[in-house]
Each structure stands twice: as structure tokens, then as C-alpha cells.
C-alpha atoms as a printed R data frame, in Angstrom:
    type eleno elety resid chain resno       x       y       z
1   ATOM     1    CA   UNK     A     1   7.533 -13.369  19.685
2   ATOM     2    CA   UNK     A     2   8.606 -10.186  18.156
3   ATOM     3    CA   UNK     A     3   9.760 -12.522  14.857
4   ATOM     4    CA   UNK     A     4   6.047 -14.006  14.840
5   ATOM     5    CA   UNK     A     5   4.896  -9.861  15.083
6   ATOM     6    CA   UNK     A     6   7.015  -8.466  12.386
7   ATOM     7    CA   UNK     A     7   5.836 -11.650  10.007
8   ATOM     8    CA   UNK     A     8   2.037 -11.233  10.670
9   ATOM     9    CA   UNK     A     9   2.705  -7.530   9.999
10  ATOM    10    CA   UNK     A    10   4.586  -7.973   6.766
11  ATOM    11    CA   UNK     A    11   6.214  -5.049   7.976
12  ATOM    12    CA   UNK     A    12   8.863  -5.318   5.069
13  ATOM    13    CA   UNK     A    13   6.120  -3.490   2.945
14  ATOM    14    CA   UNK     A    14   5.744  -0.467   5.422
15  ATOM    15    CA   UNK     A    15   7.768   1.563   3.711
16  ATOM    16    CA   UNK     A    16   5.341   2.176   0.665
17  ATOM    17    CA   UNK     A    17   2.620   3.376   3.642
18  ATOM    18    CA   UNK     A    18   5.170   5.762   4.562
19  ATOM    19    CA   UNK     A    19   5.759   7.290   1.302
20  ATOM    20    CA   UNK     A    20   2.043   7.103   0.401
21  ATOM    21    CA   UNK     A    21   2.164   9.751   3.558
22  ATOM    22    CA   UNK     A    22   4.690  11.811   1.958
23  ATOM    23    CA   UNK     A    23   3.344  11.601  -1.560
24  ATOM    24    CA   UNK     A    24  -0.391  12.172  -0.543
25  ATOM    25    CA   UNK     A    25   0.934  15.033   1.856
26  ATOM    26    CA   UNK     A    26   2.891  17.343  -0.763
27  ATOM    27    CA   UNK     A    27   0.265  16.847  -3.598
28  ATOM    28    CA   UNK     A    28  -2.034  18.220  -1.557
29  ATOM    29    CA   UNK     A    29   0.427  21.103  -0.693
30  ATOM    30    CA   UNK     A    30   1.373  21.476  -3.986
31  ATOM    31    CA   UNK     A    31  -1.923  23.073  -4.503
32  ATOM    32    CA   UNK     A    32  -3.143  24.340  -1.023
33  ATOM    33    CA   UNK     A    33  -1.704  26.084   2.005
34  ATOM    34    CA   UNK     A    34  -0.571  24.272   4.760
35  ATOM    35    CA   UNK     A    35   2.307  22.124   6.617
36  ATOM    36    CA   UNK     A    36   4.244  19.407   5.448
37  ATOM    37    CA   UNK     A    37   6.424  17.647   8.104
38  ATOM    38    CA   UNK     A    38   4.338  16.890  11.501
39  ATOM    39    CA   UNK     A    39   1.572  16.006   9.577
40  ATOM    40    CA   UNK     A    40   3.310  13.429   7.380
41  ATOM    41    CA   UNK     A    41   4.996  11.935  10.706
42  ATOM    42    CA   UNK     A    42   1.554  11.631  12.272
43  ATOM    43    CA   UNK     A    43   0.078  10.001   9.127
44  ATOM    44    CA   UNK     A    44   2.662   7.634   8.749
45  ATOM    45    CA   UNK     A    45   2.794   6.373  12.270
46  ATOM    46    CA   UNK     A    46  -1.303   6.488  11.945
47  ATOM    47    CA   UNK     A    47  -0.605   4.386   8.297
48  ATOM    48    CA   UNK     A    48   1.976   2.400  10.049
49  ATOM    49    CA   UNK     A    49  -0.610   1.266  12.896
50  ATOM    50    CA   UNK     A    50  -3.384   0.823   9.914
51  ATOM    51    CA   UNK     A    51  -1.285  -1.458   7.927
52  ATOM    52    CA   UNK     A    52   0.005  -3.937  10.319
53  ATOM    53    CA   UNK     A    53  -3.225  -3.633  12.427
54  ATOM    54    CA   UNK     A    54  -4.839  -4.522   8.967
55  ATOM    55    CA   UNK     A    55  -2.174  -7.355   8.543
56  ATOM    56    CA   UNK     A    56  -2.913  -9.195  11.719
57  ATOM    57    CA   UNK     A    57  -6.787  -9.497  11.200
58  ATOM    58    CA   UNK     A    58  -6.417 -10.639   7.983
59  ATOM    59    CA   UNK     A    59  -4.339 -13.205   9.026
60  ATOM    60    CA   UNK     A    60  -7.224 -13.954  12.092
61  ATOM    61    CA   UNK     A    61  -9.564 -14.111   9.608
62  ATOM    62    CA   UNK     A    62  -8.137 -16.530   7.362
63  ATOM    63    CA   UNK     A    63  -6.622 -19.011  10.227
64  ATOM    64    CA   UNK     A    64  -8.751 -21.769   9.121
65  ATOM    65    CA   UNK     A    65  -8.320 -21.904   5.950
66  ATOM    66    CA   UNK     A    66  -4.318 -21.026   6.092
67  ATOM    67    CA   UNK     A    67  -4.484 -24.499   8.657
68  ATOM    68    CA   UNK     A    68  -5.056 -26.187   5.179
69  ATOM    69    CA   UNK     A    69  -3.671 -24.082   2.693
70  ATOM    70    CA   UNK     A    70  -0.639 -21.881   4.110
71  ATOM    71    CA   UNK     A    71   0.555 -23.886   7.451
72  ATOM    72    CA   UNK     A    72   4.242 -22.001   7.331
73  ATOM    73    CA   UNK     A    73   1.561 -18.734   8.975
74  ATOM    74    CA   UNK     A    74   2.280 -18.212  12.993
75  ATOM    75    CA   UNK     A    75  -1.553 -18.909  13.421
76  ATOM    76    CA   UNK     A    76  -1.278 -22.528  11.648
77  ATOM    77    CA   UNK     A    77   2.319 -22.734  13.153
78  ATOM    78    CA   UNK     A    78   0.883 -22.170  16.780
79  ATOM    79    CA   UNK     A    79   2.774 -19.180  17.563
80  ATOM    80    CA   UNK     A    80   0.246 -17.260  18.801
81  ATOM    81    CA   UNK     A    81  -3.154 -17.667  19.376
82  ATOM    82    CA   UNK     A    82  -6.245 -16.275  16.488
83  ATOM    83    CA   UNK     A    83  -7.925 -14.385  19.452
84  ATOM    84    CA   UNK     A    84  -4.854 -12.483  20.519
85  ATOM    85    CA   UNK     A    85  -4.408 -11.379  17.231
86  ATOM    86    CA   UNK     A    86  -7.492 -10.439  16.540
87  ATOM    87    CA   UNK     A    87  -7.582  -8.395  19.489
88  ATOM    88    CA   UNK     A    88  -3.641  -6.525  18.572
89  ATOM    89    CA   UNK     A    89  -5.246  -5.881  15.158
90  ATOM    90    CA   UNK     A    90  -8.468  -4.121  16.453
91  ATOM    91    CA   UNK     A    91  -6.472  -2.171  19.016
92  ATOM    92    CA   UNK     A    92  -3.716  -1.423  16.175
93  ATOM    93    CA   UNK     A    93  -6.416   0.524  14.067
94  ATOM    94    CA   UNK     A    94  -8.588   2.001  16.816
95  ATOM    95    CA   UNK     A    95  -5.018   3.728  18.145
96  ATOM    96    CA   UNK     A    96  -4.449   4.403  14.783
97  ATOM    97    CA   UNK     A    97  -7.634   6.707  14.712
98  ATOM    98    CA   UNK     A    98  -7.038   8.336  17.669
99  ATOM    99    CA   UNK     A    99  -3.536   9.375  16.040
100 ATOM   100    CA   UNK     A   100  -5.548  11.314  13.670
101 ATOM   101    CA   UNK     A   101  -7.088  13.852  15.922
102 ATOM   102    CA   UNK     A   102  -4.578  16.031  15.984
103 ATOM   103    CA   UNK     A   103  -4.859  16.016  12.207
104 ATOM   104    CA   UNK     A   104  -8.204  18.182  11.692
105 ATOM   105    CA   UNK     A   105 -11.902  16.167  11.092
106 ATOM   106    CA   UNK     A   106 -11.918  15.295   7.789
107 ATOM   107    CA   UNK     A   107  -8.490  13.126   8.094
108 ATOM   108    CA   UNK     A   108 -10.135  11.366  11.179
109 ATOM   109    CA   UNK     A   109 -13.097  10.765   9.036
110 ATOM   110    CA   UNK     A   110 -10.399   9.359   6.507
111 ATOM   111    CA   UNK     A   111  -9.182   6.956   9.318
112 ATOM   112    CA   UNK     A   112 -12.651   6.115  10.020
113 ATOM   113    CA   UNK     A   113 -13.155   4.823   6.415
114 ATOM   114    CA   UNK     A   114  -9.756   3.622   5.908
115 ATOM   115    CA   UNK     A   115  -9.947   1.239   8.945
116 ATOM   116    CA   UNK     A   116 -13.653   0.244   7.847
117 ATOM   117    CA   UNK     A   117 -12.210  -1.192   4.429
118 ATOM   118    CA   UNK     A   118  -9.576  -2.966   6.109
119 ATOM   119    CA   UNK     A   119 -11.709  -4.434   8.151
120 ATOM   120    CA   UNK     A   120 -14.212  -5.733   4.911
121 ATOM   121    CA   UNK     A   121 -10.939  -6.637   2.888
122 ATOM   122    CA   UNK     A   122  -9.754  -9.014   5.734
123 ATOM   123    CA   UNK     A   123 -14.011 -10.054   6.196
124 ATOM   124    CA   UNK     A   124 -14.355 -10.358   3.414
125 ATOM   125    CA   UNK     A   125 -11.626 -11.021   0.518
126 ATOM   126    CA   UNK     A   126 -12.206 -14.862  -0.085
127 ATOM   127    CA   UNK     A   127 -16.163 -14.542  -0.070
128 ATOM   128    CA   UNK     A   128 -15.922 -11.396  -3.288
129 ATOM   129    CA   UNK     A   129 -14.886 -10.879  -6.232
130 ATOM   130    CA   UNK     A   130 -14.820  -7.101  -5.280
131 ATOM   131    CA   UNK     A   131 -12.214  -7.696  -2.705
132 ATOM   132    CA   UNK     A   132  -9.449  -6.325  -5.083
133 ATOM   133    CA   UNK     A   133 -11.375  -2.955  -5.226
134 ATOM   134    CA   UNK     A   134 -11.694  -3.281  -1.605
135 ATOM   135    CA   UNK     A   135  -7.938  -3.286  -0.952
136 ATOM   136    CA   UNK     A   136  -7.623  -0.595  -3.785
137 ATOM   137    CA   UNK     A   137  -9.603   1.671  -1.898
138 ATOM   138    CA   UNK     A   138  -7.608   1.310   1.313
139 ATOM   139    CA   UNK     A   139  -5.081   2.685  -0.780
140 ATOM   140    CA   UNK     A   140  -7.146   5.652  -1.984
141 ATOM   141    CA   UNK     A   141  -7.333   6.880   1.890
142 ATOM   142    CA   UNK     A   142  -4.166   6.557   2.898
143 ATOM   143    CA   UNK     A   143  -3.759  10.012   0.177
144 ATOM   144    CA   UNK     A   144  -6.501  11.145   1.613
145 ATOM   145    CA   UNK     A   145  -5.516  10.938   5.471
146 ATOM   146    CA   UNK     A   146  -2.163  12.391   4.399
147 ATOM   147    CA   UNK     A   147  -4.102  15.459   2.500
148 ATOM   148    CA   UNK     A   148  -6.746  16.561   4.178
149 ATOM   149    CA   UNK     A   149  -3.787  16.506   7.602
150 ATOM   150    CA   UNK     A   150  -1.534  18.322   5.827
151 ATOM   151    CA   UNK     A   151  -3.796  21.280   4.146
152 ATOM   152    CA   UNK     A   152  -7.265  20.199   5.327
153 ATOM   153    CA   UNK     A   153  -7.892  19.286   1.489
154 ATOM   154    CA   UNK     A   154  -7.930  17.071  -0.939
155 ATOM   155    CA   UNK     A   155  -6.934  19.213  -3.767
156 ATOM   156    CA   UNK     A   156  -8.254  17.571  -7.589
157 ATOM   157    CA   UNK     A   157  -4.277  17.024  -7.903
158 ATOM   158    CA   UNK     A   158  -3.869  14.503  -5.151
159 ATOM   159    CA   UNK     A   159  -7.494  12.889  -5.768
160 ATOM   160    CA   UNK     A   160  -5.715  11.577  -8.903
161 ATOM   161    CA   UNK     A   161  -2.509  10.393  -7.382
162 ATOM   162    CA   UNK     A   162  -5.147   8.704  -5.131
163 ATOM   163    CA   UNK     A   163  -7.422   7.259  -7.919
164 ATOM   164    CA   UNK     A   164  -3.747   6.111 -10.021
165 ATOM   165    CA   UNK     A   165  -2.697   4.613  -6.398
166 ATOM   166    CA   UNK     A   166  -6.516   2.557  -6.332
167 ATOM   167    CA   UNK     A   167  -6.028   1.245  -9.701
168 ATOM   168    CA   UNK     A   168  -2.391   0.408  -9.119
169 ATOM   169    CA   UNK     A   169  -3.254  -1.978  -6.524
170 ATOM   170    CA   UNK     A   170  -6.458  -3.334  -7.874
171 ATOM   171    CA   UNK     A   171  -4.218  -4.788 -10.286
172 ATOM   172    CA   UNK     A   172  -1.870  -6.049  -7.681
173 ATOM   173    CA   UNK     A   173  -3.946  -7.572  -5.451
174 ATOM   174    CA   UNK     A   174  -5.676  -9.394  -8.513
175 ATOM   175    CA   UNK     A   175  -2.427 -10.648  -9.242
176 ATOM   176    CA   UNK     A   176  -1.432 -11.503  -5.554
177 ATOM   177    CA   UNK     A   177  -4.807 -13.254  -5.186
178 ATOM   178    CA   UNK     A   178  -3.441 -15.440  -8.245
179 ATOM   179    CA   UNK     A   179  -0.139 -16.607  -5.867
180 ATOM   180    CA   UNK     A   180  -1.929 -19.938  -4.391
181 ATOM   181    CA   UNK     A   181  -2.287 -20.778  -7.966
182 ATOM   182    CA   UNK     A   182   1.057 -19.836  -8.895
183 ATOM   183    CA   UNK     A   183  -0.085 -18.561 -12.466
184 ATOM   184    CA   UNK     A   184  -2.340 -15.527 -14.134
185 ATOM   185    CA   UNK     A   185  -5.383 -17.412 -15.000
186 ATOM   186    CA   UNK     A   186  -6.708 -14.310 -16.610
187 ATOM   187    CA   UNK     A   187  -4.820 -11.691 -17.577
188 ATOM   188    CA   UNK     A   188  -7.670  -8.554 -19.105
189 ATOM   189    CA   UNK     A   189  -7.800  -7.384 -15.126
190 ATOM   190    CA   UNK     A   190  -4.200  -6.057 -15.012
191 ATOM   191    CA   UNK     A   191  -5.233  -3.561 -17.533
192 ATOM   192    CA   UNK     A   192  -6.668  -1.012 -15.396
193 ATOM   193    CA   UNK     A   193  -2.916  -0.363 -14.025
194 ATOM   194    CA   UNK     A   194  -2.515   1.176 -17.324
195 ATOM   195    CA   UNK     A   195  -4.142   4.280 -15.709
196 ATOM   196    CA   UNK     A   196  -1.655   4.623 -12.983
197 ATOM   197    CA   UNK     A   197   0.895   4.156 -15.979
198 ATOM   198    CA   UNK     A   198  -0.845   7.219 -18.010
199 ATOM   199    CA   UNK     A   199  -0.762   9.655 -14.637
200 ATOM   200    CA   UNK     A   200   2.903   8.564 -14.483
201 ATOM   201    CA   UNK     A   201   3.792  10.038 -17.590
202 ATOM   202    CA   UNK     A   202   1.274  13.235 -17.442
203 ATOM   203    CA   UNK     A   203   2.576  14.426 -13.777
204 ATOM   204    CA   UNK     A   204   6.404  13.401 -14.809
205 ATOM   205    CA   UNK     A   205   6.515  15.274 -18.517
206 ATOM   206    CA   UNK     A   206   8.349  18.448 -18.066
207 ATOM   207    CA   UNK     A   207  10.958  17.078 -14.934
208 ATOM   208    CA   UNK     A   208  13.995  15.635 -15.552
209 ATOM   209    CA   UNK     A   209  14.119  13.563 -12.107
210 ATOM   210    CA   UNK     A   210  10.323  12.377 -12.211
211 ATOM   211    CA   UNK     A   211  10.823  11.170 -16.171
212 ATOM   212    CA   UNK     A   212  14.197   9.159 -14.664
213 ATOM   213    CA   UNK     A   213  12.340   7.924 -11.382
214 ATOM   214    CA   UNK     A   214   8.999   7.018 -13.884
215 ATOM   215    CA   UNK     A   215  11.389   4.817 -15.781
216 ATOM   216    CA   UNK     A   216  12.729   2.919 -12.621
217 ATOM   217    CA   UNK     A   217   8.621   2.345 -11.816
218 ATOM   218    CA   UNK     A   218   7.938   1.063 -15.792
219 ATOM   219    CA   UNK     A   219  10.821  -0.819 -15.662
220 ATOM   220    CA   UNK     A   220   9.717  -2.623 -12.201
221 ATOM   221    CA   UNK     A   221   6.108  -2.632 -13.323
222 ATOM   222    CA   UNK     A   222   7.267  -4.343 -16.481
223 ATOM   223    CA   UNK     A   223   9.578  -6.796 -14.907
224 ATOM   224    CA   UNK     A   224   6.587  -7.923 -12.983
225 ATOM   225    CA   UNK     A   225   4.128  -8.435 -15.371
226 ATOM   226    CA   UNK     A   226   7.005  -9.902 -17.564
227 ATOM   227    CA   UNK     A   227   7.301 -12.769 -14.191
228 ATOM   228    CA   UNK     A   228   3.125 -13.261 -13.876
229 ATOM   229    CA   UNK     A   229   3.101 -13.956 -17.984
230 ATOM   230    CA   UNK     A   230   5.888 -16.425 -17.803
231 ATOM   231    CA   UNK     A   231   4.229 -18.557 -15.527
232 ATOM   232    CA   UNK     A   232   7.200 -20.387 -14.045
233 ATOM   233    CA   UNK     A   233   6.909 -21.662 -10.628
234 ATOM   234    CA   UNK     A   234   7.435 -18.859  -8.448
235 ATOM   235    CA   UNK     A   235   6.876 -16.121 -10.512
236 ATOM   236    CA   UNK     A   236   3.832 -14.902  -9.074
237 ATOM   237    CA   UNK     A   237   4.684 -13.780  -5.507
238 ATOM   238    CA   UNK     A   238   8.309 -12.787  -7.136
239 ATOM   239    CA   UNK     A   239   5.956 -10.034  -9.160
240 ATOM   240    CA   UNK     A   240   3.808  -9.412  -6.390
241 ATOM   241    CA   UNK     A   241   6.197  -8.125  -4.276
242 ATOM   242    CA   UNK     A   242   7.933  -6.395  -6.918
243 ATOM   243    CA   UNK     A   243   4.526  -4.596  -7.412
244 ATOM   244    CA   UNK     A   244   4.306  -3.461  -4.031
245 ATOM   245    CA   UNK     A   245   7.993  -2.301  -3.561
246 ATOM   246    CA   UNK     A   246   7.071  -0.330  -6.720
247 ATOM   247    CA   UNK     A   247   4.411   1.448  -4.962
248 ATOM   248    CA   UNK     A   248   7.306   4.299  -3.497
249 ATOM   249    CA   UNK     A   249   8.538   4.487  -7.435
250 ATOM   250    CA   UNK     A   250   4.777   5.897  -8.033
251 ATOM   251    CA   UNK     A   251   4.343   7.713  -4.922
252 ATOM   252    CA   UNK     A   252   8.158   9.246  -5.764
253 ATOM   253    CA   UNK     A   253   6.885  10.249  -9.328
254 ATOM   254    CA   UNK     A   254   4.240  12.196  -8.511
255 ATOM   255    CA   UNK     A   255   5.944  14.129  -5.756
256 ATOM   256    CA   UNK     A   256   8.966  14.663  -8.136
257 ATOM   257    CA   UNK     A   257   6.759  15.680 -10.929
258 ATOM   258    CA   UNK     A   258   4.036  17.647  -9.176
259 ATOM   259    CA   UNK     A   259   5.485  18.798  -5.831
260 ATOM   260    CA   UNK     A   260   9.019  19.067  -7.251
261 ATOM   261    CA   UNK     A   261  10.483  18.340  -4.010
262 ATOM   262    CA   UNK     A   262  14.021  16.225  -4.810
263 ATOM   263    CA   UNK     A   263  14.683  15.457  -1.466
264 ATOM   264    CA   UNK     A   264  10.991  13.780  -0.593
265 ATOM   265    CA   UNK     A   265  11.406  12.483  -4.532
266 ATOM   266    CA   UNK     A   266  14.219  10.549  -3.407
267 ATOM   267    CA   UNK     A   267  12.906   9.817  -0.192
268 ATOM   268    CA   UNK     A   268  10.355   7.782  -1.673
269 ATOM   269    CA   UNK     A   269  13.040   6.245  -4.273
270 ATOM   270    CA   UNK     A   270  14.335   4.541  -1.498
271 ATOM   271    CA   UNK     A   271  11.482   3.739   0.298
272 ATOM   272    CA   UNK     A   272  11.308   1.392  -3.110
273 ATOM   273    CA   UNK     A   273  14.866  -0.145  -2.205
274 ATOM   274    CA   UNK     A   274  14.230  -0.493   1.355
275 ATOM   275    CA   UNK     A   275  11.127  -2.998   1.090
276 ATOM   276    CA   UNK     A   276  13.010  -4.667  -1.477
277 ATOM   277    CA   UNK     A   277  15.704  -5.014   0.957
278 ATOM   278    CA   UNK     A   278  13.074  -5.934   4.021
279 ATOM   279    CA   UNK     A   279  11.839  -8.494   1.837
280 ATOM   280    CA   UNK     A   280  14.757 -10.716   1.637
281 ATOM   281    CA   UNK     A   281  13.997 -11.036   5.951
282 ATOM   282    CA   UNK     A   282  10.178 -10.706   6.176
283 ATOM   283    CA   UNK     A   283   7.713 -12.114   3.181
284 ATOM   284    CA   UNK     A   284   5.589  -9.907   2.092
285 ATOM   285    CA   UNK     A   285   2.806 -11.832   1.038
């Protein structure tokens, strides 16, 4: 049972909530008064509760069509029934709010938001083209939980990490949403994670460890794309998961190169090696 949760969680990709906390946390307190370490712990274990809670329903939601398409899910498999996890992934992000009330109003209004698109992504991902955006935005809140709990903020600084973070996974999910076919059928949408790649080199120009740890991100990023234009089998959900893992190379980046902090810099660097590592157990896709 605990093997079926951990797989409808895809908790090998937790660690890139975690250092979304950190990173959305210290950009904000790069440029506002406040307090870094109890807020971060609440926000991750609020982002921790968000993403697997968010995992679960989207796997409920998609039970009938994974029946056809994707039998190898627990759902399909009959590990455990749609209803109960629909219900674990409702009371994952409802407890996840309530975690947030200790953070201040506007990061419980973040929650709010962040678990309403979850719950459209997982309603409604296979019925939009949108659904990309969707999960980008998702993104864009877990900053802004992180912010406004640590400094009650959302300084212009980490508004951009957030926006770079959106556009980062727009691309990725349009990519990830390509895995069933196993190939890019088009590739022009992957170009709005250029942006991401421009913040990248603004925020890291002037430090020595954020220009080495933005290299380690361009060279994953590349690596990826390099697998989804190749087009061999397997190549897509190879880069997908790259993409994600390289999620804590951005998030490290921007805390090296804004916040300056080396120890939450490399923190977040191996938050990177640690979902590559958690990979190899649990998919995560």
C-alpha cells in the first residue's frame, strides 16, 4: 500500500517543491524584511501536501482513460480504489491550506489559488489546450506561498523567479503531454522556456557559484531538448524528467545569484540530484 502511495504521488519529484520553497522564500527576503527558516519548513510541508494531493486526483481523474491507455497505474492495476483516492487527494490539499495559517493571509490566499489550479489541471488537462498554462501557474504560487510566508510580500524580484518558474514548466508539461506519443510533434511551444533561460543569466551575471550552477541547469535543459528532438523511442519521458529534476538547478540559480546564500544555493543543487536519484525507484511521470 505505501508502494501504490509513493507511485500515485510521484513523490521522486518532491524535491523541486521543496526548493521552489526555499528559492521563492529568500527572493522575497532578498528584498524585504522578514524570516527565512519556519516559514520555508511550513511551505514545503504545505507544497509537499499540494503536490502529491495534486498527484492523486489527477490520477482519479484520468482512471478511465489510463484503463485503456496507461494500465501499469495502481487505479488500472486495482490497487486501490478511484474513490479513495479521490478522497486522500482532496483531504491532502484542504490540510495543506490549513498549514498555511500560520503563514499570514495573503499566503493562505496563495494556497487557496494554488489548490484551485490543481484541481482544473487534473479537471481539466485532456479537455484544453490551456492545460500547460494551467500547470505553469501552479508553479507560479508555489513562489508566491513561499513569499508572501516568509516577508508577507511578493517583492518584483521573486514575481520574476515566479513568472521564469511558469514559463519553465509550460514548456515542460507541453513536452510531457507529448510522452504518449513518444515524439515532439511541434516543437515552436518550447520556446517560451527561453525566458526562464534569459532570467538565468540576468540574476546569475556577477556570481561565480550561480554562473557555475546556471551551467549545470543549460546543460540539463539542453540535454533534454537534445532527447525530445531526437525522437528515439524513449526519449520523451527521459527529457521530461530531466526537465523537472532541473527545476532545483533554476530555483538554486536564482537564490545563488540574487539571495547569495551558498548554503540554500547548494541546497537546491542537490535537491536536482536527489529526484534524479528518486527517479530510478519512483517514475515521475
Amino acid at each position: 500500500m505505501i508502494r501504490t502511495a509513493l507511485e500515485l504521488g510521484r513523490v521522486s519529484n518532491l524535491p523541486t517543491v521543496w526548493t521552489n520553497a526555499m528559492a521563492g522564500a529568500l527572493l522575497a527576503l532578498s528584498a524585504a524584511p522578514g524570516t527565512a527558516f519556519w516559514p520555508i519548513v511550513l511551505s514545503a510541508l504545505a507544497l509537499t501536501l499540494f503536490y502529491v494531493g495534486g498527484m492523486w486526483l489527477n490520477d482519479a481523474f484520468d482512471a478511465e482513460h489510463d484503463r485503456t491507455q496507461k494500465a501499469d497505474r495502481p487505479i488500472p492495476r486495482g490497487d486501490i480504489r478511484q474513490g479513495d483516492v479521490f478522497v486522500g487527494g482532496f483531504v491532502m490539499l484542504g490540510t495543506g491550506i490549513l498549514l498555511t495559517l500560520p503563514l499570514g493571509g495573503w499566503a493562505l490566499v496563495s494556497a487557496v489559488l494554488l489548490s484551485i489550479s490543481i484541481f482544473l489541471y487534473d479537471w481539466l488537462h485532456k479537455r484544453t489546450a490551456l492545460a500547460p498554462v494551467i500547470m505553469g501557474v501552479t508553479r507560479f504560487f508555489c513562489y508566491a506561498l513561499a513569499a508572501f510566508g516568509a516577508t508577507g510580500s511578493f517583492p518584483g524580484v521573486a514575481i520574476w523567479g515566479a513568472l521564469g518558474l511558469l514559463a519553465y514548466v509550460v514548456g515542460l508539461t507541453y513536452a510531457a503531454k507529448q510522452e504518449a506519443y513518444n515524439r515532439i510533434e511541434r516543437a515552436w511551444p518550447l520556446a517560451v522556456m527561453g525566458f526562464p533561460g534569459l532570467l538565468v543569466l540576468i540574476f546569475s551575471w556577477g556570481s561565480a557559484l550561480a554562473l557555475l550552477i546556471a551551467l549545470g541547469f543549460f546543460a540539463a535543459t539542453g540535454l533534454a531538448l537534445h532527447y525530445l528532438f531526437r525522437r528515439a523511442k524513449g526519449d520523451v519521458p527521459k527529457a521530461v524528467t530531466l526537465l523537472i529534476a532541473a527545476i532545483s538547478l533554476y530555483d538554486a540559480t536564482l537564490i545563488a545569484g540574487v539571495h547569495g546564500g551558498w548554503i540554500p544555493a547548494l541546497l537546491a543543487v542537490l535537491g536536482f540530484g536527489l529526484t534524479r536519484a528518486l527517479q530510478r525507484v519512483i517514475a515521475g511521470t
